[in-house]
MARDREN-62155 format. One record per residue (C-alpha): residue number from 1; x negated, z, y. Coordinates in steps of 0.2 Angstrom, whole numbers, plus 5000, padded with zeros to 4 digits. Last residue first. Layout:
<pamis>
PAMI  seq  east  up  north
PAMI  NUM  X  Z  Y .
...
</pamis>
This chain:
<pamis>
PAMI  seq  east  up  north
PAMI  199  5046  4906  5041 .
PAMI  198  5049  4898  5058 .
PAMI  197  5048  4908  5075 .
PAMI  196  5055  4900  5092 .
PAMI  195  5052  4909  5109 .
PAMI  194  5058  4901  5125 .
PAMI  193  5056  4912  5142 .
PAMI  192  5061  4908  5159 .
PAMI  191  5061  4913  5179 .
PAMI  190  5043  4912  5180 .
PAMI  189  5038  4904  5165 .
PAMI  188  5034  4907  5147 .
PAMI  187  5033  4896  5131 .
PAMI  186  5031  4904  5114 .
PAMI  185  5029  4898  5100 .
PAMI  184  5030  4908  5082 .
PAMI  183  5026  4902  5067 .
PAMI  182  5026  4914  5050 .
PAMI  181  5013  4917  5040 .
PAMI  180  5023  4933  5035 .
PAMI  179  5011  4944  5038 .
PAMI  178  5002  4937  5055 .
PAMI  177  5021  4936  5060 .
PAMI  176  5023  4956  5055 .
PAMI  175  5006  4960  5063 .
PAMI  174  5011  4952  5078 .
PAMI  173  5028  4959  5080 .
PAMI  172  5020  4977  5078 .
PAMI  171  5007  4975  5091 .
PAMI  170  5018  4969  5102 .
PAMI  169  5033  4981  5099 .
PAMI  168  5021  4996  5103 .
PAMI  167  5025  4994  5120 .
PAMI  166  5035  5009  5124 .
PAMI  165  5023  5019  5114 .
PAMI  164  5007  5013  5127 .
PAMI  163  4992  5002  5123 .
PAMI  162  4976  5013  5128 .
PAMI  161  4966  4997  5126 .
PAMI  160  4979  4980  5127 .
PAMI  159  4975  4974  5107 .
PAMI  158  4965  4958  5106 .
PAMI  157  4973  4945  5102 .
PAMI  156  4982  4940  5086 .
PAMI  155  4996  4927  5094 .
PAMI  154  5009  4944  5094 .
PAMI  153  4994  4954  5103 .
PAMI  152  4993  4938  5116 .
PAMI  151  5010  4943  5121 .
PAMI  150  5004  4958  5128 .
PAMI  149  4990  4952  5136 .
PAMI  148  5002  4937  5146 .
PAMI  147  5013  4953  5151 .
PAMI  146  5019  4944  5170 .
PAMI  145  5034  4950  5171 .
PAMI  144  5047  4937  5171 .
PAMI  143  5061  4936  5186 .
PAMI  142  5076  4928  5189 .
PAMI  141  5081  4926  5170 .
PAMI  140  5087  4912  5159 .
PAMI  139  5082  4918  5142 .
PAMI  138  5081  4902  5126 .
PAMI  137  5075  4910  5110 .
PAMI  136  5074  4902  5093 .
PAMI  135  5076  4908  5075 .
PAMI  134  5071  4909  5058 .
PAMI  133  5073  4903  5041 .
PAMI  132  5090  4912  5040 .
PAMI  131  5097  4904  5053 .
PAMI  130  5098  4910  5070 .
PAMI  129  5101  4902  5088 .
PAMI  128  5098  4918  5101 .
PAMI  127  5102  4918  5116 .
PAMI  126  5096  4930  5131 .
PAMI  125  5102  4931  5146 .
PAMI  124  5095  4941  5162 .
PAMI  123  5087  4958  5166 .
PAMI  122  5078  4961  5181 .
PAMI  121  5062  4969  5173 .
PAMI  120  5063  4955  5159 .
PAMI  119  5047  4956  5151 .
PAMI  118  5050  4970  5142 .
PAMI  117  5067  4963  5136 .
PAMI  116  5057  4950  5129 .
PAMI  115  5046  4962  5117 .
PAMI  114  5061  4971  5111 .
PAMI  113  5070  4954  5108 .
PAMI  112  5056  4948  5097 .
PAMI  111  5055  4967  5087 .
PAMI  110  5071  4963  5085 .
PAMI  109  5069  4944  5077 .
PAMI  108  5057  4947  5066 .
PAMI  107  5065  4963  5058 .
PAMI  106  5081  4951  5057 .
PAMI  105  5070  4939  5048 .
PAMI  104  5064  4951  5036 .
PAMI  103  5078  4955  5032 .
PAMI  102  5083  4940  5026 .
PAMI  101  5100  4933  5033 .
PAMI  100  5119  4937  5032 .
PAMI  99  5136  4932  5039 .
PAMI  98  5131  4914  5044 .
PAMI  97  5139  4906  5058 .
PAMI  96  5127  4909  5071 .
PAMI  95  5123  4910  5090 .
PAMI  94  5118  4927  5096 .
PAMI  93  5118  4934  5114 .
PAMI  92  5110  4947  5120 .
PAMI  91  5113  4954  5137 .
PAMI  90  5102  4963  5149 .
PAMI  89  5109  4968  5166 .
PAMI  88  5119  4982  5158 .
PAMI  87  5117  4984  5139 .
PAMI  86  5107  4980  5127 .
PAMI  85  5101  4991  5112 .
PAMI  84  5121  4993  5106 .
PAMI  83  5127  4977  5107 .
PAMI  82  5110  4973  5099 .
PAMI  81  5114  4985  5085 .
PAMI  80  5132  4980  5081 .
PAMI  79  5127  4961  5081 .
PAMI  78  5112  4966  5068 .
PAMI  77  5124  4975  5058 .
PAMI  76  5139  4963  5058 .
PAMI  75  5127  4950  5052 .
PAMI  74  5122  4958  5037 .
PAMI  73  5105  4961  5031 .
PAMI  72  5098  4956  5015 .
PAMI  71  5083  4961  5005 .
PAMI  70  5073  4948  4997 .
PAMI  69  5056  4960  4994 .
PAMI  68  5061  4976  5002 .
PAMI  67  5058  4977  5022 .
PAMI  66  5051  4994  5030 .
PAMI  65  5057  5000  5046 .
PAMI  64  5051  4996  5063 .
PAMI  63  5065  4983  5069 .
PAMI  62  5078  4988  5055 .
PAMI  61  5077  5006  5057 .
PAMI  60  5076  5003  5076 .
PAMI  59  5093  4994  5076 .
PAMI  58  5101  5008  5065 .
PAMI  57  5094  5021  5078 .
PAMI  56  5101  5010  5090 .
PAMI  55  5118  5010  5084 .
PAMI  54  5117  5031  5079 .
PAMI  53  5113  5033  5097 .
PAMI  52  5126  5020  5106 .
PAMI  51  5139  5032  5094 .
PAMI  50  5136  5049  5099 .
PAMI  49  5135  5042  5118 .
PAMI  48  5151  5034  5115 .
PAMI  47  5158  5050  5107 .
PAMI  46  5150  5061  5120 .
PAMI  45  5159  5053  5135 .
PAMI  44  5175  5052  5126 .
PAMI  43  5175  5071  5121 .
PAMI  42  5172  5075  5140 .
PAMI  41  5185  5063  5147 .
PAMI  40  5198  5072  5134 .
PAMI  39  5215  5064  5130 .
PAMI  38  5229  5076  5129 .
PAMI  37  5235  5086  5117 .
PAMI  36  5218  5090  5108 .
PAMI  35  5216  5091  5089 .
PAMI  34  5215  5071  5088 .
PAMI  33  5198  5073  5100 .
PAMI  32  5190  5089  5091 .
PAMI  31  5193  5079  5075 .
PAMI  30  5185  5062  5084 .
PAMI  29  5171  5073  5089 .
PAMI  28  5167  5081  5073 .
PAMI  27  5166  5063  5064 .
PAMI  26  5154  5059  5078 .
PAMI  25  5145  5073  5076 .
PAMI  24  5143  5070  5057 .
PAMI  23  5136  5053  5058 .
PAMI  22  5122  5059  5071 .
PAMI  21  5118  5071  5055 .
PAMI  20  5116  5056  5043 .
PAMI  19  5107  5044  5057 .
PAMI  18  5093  5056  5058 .
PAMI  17  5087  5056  5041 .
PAMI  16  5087  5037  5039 .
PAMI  15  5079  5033  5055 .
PAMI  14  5065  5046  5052 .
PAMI  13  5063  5039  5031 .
PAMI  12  5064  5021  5037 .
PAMI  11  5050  5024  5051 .
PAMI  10  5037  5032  5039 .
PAMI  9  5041  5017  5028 .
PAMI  8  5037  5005  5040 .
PAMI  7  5022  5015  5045 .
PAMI  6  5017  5016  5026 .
PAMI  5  5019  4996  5024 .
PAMI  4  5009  4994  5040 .
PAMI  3  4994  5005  5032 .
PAMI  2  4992  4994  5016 .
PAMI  1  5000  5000  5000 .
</pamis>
């Protein structure tokens, strides 16, 4: 077992352990919720907040977590956990008609739009046309971060010295690509950012 494999692994087993217990809350709220007489702000506020967190944890497990040999992922997850990761002035959308792909893939492709919603400090669109042999990104934005270092960590380059937790998605992406002798291009401008990978 190589070190990714046990970091994947690692992150499975935090996911997984935290996702049962985040579970039961929400349970517990919507009981304390068909208890009351009257609707509660407060309940509400802590049910969504309950339920964005088990989302993204699920989105993290598939993103850093480990990836069984020709294990599938269902659609409805990965929709789920995107809806979930980015909201506000970012927004994800995903064109598809299948209703599974590879993990892998799906691993692939959110660590992809971790690393593109970095660069996007205005937020913008991002589409995604998937199959399950890979995908491509087209973001329309009005402004890209320049992270031309970073990026080079997904092509194999040198790692960013003192490289920060919030950026680890670089590093991680590259390693998987590098991995899965996958192909990724990547074209970025100013205002625009087109990313297509190929298993």
């Amino acid at each position: 077992m190589n070190k990714e494999d046990l970091s994947a692994l690692v992150s499975s087993r935090i996911c997984h352990d935290l996702i049962s217990p985040i579970g039961a809350i929400s349970n517990g709220v919507e009981l304390m919720q068909d208890l009351t007489n009257k609707p509660s702000p407060e309940l509400g506020l802590i049910g969504e907040s309950v339920n964005s967190a088990s989302a993204k944890l699920r989105y993290f497990r598939i993103a850093f977590g480990a990836t069984p040999k020709e294990s599938k992922l269902q659609m409805s997850e990965v929709r789920l956990a995107t809806g979930a990761m980015f909201q506000g002035r970012t927004v994800v959308v995903l064109d598809t008609a299948a209703t599974e792909l590879p993990r892998i893939v799906g691993k692939l492709l959110l660590l992809t739009l971790l690393c593109v919603e970095k660069s996007l400090p205005l937020g913008g669109e991002i589409r995604v046309a998937l199959s399950a042999m890979g995908f491509s990104i087209a973001v329309e934005c009005e402004r890209v971060k320049p992270m031309e270092a970073f990026w080079d960590m997904v092509d194999g380059g040198i790692v960013v010295e003192d490289l920060a937790a919030s950026d680890v998605q670089f590093i991680l992406l590259g390693t998987t690509v590098a991995l899965q002798r996958a192909k990724f291009q990547r074209k970025i401008t100013d205002g625009a950012i087109r990313i297509s990978l190929a298993l």
